[in-house]
N, C-alpha and C positions, 0 to 999 in steps of 0.2 A: 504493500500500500504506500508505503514514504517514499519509493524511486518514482510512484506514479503523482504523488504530492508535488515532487518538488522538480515535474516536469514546466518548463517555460510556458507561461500565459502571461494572460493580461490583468492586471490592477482591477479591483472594483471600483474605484474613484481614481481622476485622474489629478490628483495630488498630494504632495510629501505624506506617505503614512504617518501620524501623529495618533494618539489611545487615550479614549479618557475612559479604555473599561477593557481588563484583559483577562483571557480566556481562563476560567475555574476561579477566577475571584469572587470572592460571599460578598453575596448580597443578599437581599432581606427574602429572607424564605428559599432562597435558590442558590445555586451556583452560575453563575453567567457561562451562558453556553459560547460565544462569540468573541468578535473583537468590538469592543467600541469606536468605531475610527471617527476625528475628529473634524468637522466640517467650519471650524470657527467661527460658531455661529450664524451658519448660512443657511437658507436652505435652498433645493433646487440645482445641485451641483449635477450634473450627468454621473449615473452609476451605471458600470459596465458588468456586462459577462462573464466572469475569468475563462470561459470555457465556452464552446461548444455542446450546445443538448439541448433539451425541450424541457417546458414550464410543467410540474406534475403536480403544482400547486399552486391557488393564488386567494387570500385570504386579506377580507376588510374588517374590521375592526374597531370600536372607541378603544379599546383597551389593549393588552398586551404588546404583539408586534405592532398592531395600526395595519399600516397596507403594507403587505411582506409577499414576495414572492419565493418558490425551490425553484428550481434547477437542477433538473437531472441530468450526468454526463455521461459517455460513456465508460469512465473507468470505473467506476463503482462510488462515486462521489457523488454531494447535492451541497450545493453553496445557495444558501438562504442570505437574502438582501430586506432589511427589514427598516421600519419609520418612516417610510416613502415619503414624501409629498403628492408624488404620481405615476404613473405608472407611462411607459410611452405610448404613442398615440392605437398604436395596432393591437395593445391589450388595451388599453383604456376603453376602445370600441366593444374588443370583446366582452368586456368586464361588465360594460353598462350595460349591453342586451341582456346580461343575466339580473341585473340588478333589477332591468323594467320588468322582467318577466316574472322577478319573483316579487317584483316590488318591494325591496328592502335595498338598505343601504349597508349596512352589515350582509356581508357573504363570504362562502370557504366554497372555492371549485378547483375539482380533483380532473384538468384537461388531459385528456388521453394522451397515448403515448404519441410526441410527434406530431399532435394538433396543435402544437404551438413552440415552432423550434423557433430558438434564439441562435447567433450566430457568435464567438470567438470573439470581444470586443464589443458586440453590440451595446446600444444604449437603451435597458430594459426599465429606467425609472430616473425618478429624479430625489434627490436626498433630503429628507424632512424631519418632521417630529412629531407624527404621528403614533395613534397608540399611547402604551404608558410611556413614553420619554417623555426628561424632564428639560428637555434642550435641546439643538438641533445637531444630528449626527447619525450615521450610516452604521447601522448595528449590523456585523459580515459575520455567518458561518458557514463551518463547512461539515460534512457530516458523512455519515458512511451509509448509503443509501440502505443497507441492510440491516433492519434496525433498528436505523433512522438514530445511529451513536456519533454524538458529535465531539469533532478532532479538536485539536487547538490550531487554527486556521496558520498563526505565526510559522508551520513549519511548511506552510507553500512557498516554494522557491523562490516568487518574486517579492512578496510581502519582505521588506526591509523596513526596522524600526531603528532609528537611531540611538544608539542606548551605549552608554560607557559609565552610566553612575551607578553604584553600588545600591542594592537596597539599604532600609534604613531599622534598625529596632530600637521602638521606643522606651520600651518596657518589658521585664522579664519577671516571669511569678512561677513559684509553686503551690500545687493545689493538693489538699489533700482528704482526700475524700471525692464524691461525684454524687451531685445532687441534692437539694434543698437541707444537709446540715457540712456542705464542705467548708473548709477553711483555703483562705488563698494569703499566703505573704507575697510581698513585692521585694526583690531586692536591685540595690543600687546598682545602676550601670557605668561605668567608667568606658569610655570611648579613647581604645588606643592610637586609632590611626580609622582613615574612612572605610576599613575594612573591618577591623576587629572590636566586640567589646569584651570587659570582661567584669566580674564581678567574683565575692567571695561574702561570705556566711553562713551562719549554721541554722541548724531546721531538724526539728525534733522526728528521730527515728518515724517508720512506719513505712506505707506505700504511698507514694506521690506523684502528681504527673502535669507536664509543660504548660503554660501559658504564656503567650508572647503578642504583643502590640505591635507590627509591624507593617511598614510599605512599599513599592518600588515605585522610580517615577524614571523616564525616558527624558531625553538630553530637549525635545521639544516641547514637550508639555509638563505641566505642574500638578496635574492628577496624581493623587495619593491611590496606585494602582495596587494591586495581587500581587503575589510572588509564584513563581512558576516549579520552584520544589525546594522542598527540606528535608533535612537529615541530623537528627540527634542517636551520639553515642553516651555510653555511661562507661568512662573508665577502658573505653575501646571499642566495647561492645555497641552493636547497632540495638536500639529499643523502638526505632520509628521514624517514617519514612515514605515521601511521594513524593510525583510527579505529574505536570497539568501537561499530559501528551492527550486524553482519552477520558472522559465522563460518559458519566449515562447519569439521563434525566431520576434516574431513580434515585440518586445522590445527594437529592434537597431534601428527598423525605428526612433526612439526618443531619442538616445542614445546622440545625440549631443545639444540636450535640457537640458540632466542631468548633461551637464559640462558646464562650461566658455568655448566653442567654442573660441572665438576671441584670448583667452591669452595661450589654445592651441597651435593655429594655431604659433602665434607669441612666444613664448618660450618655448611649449613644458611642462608648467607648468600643472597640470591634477586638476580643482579647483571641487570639489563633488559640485553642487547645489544643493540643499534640498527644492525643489519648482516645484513645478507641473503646468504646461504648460493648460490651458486648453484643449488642444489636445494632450496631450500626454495621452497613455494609457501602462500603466505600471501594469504589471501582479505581481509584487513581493511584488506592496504598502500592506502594513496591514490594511489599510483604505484608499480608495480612493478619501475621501470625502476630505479629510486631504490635504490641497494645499502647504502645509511649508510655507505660507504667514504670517506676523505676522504686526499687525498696532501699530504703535507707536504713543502718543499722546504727544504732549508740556506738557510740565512741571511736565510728569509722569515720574516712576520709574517701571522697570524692571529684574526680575532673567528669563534669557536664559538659562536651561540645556540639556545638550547633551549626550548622551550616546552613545559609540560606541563600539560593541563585535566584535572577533572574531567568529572561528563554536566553540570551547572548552574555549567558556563564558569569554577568557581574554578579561576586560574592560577598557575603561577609559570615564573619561568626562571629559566635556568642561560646565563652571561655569563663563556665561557672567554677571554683572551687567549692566544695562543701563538707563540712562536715555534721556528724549527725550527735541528736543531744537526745536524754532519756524523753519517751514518748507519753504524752500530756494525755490521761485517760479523759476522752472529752464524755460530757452529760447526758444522760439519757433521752434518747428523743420522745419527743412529746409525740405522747399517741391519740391524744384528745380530735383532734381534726385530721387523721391520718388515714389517707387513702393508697389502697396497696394497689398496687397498677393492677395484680389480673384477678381484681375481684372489678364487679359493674354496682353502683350506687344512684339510689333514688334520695332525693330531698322533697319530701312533701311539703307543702305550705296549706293554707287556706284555699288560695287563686292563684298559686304560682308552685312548678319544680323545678328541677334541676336532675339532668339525668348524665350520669358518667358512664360508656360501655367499658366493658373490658379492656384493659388496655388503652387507653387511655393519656396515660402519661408514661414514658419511659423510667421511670423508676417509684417508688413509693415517695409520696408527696403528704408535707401538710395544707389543705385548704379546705377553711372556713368556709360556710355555706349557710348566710344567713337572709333574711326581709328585714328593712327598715325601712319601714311606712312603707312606701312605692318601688322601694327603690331592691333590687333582687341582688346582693352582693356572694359573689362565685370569688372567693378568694384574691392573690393579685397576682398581676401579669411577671410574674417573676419565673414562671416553669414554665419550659416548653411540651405543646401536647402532642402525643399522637395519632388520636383522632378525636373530632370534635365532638362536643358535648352539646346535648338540649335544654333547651329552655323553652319553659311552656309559661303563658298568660292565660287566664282564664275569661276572657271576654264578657261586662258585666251586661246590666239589661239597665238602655238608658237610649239615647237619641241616634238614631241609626246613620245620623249625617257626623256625629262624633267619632263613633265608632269606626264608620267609612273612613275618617281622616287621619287615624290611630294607626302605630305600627310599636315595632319594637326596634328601641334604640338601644347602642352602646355608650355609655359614660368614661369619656377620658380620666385622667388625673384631675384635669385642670374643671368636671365637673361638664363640658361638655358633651350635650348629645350628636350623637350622628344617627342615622339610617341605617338599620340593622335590616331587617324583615318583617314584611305585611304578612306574612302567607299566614291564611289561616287554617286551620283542620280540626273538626268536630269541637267547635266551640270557645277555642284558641289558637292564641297567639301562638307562632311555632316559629324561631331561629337554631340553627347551629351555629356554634362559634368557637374557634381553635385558638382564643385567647380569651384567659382569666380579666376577672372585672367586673365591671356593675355596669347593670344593666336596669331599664328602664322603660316605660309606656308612654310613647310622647306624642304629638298630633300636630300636622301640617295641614291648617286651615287656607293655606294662600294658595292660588293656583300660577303656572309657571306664567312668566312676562315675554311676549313676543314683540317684536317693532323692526320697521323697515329702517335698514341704515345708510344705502346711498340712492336712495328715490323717495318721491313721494304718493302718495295716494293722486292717480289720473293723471301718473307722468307720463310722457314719451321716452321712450328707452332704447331708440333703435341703436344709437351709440354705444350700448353696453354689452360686455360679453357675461357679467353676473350680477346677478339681484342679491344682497347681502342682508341678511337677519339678524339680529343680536335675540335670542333665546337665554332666559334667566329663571332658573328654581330657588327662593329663599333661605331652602331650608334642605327637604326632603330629595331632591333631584330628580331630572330629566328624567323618565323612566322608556317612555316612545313617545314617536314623533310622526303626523303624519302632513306631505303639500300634496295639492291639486292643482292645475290650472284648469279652467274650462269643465271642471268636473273630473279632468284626465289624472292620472297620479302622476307626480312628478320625481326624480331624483335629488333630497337634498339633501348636500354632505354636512355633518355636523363634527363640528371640534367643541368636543367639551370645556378644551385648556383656555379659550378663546371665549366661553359661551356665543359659538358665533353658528349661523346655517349659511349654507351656499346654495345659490343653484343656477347649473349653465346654460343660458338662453339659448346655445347652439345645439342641445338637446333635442329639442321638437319643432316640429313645423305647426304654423296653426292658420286654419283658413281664415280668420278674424282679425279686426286691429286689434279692441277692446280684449283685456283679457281677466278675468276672478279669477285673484290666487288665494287659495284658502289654505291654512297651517293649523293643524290639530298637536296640540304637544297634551299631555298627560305625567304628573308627579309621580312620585315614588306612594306617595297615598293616594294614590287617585281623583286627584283634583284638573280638571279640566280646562285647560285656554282653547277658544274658535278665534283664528285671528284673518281678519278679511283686509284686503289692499287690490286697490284695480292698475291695472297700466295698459298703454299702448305701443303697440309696436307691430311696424310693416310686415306683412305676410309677406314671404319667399318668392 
């Protein structure tokens, strides 16, 4: 597979590769499958083919990739081009017939083999920020068509990243223990030179294992990027150990195992764990026998080294000394709110539960599970779960236009609700949710705000190639959306990041001047706007 990688093609963009996201670096919930390449805040840049093949996918979207294309080639590869702005003009065509016919803006089509070959260089879209991006930039993968297991794209031949600076470590910890009663020390780092750190002190006997703060940045950008593999020995021995050649999506299911979850959540801090989960299964280990567990004994001495590269071999390590002190019998854990991962648990209320399946959390947790007043508190956001838990409302008997406008929300920290779930089922409220917190019954009386933004009601538009909307929810959010012209449905694109709609007057023809365009939007509680605006413009 790598001699057929690192055959000669063409660039997905034609400008200096620059990363503001590299391939197996954690992010929230996942592993980034791709490269983030950087568009300097552009969008609209020409994005190319690396290859020769046909389209076997092509996917619209508010959320995720946005408007993402595959490409199939023949060696056994599929380079995924994802946050478009657009697509070129011979899919765009193709794309909309399906969109009029299914009449949706959001669609996923699977074109047959060949019904849509692209050519070696061709210009298959244009670079945007579509989907969930937080900025504009050409998110590139490559993947192994069987599978569907994606590579680390950096080892395609022509993909060159300018890179000669060392990663960086901010911070080194040992932890000991895994899960809601560990302990973590931090110890000082002393920076010998831009390659090595080192540190020394002692830490009470027992089993303990890695934690480290770390980043890589490329000689063009100032992205605090992933690192592409490490290697910790104990006194020689290797204890743990990867490399970001090869992921599989199955890899995030445990992504929140490979971090300090708790100091996460509460500061946003991103701490690497170097310790393997007995249920984690992790596709990138170089040995999976290898737990990153390391035993320390009383009154022994220890050298911890660390090795951390980037993908163009810049290194550095980490040079702990350690020795061990007698081991501090810690306290009995509290069993009062303790839930054992493979048992399943009901919380009854009045008008409200709380249901945990089996399995649940990776390891035995404490959380609280109580009502105060309205408000349905599920412990806090400090554990990561494995599958999500229910929450039931009891739905009272009271005004059916209250009721209607009623859902179930989540409570931040800070006290704020958002949009959880309407859904209701045999007399309740029903959400699941993979994070701890308080939760709530809250109500979106407003219906969403529509308004024309570069015309007016009984203008002439023949100069215009789009009628532009501003679409606004207060509260609960956009949920669907529906235009008309003439009674006809029409395609329009909406960007949530924008609250903005589009729609292309070179779309349709219409035998008329005079035209009724009607916009139906609907909330996340089901609150309704009709929004009506006339214009003129010369028939064809």
């Amino acid at each position: 597979m790598f001699s057929q990688i690192n055959q000669s093609s063409t660039l997905p963009i034609d400008i200096p590769i620059q990363l503001s996201g590299t391939f197996g670096e954690l992010r929230k919930n996942h592993f980034h499958a791709g490269l983030d390449i950087r568009t300097r805040g552009r969008e609209g840049l020409p994005v190319r083919s690396i290859k020769s093949g046909w389209i076997n996918r092509l996917k619209v979207s508010l959320s995720g990739y946005g408007k993402v294309l595959y490409i199939e080639h023949n060696d056994g590869l599929v380079s995924v081009y994802a946050h478009l702005k657009k697509f070129n003009p011979r899919i765009e065509s193709y794309l909309k017939k399906k969109q009029y016919n299914k009449k949706s803006f959001d669609i996923e089509l699977f074109p047959k083999k060949n019904e849509l070959k692209v050519n070696e260089g061709e210009v298959i879209g244009y670079s945007g920020n579509s989907g969930g991006s937080f900025g504009p930039h050409l998110h590139f993968e490559l993947r192994e068509a069987k599978g569907q297991i994606p590579i680390n794209p950096i080892q395609y031949g022509n993909i060159h990243v300018e890179d000669s600076r060392n990663p960086q470590i901010q911070s080194f910890y040992l932890y000991k223990g895994f899960g809601p009663n560990e302990k973590r020390k931090e110890f000082l780092l002393v920076k010998k030179n831009d390659s090595v750190y080192t540190t020394a002190g002692v830490i009470e006997a027992g089993k303990l294992n890695i934690g480290l703060e770390l980043f890589d940045r490329q000689n063009l950008s100032q992205n605090k990027n992933g690192i592409y593999s490490a290697k910790a020995k104990l006194n020689g021995v290797d204890i743990f150990s990867y490399k970001m050649d090869k992921i599989s999506f199955n890899d995030s299911k445990y992504i929140n195992l490979f971090i300090d979850y708790r100091e996460l959540i509460s500061s946003r801090r991103k701490i690497h764990r170097f310790f393997l989960h007995p249920e984690q299964k992790m596709s990138f280990l170089n040995d999976s026998s290898l737990s990153g567990e390391i035993l320390i004994e009383n009154g022994k001495s220890y050298q911890l080294l660390i090795q951390i590269q980037d993908y163009n071999r810049n290194t550095c390590h980490l040079e702990a000394y350690l020795k061990g002190i007698p081991e501090i019998i810690s306290p009995e854990i509290d069993t009062e709110n303790l839930i054992l991962k493979e048992n399943e648990y009901n919380f009854e209320f009045i008008d409200k539960s709380v249901s945990f399946p089996k399995r649940s959390f990776f390891y035995d947790v404490n959380v609280k599970v109580e009502e105060k007043d309205d408000t349905l508190k599920v412990g806090e956001n400090i554990f990561p779960l494995r599958k999500p838990f229910l929450i039931r409302y009891r739905i009272p008997n009271g005004d059916s236009l209250t009721i209607a406008q009623s859902f179930l929300a989540f409570l931040d920290k800070n006290g704020k609700s958002s949009f959880l779930s309407g859904y209701i089922n045999d007399g309740y409220w029903e959400a699941k949710s993979k994070i701890l917190g308080n939760f709530i019954i809250s109500r979106d009386s407003i219906a969403p705000e529509i308004r024309a933004q570069n015309f007016r009601n009984n203008q002439w538009v023949d100069n215009y190639n789009f009628l532009n909307f501003k679409i606004s929810d207060d509260y609960s959010g956009i949920k669907k959306y529906r235009g008309e012209i003439n009674g006809k449905w029409i395609l329009l694109e909406f960007e949530p990041k924008k609250n903005k709609l589009f729609y292309n007057l070179n779309d349709n023809d219409f035998d008329t001047t005079l035209h009724n365009l009607k916009i139906e939007a609907e909330d996340q509680a089901g609150n309704k706007t009709v929004y009506k605006i006339k214009f003129y413009r010369k028939t064809k």
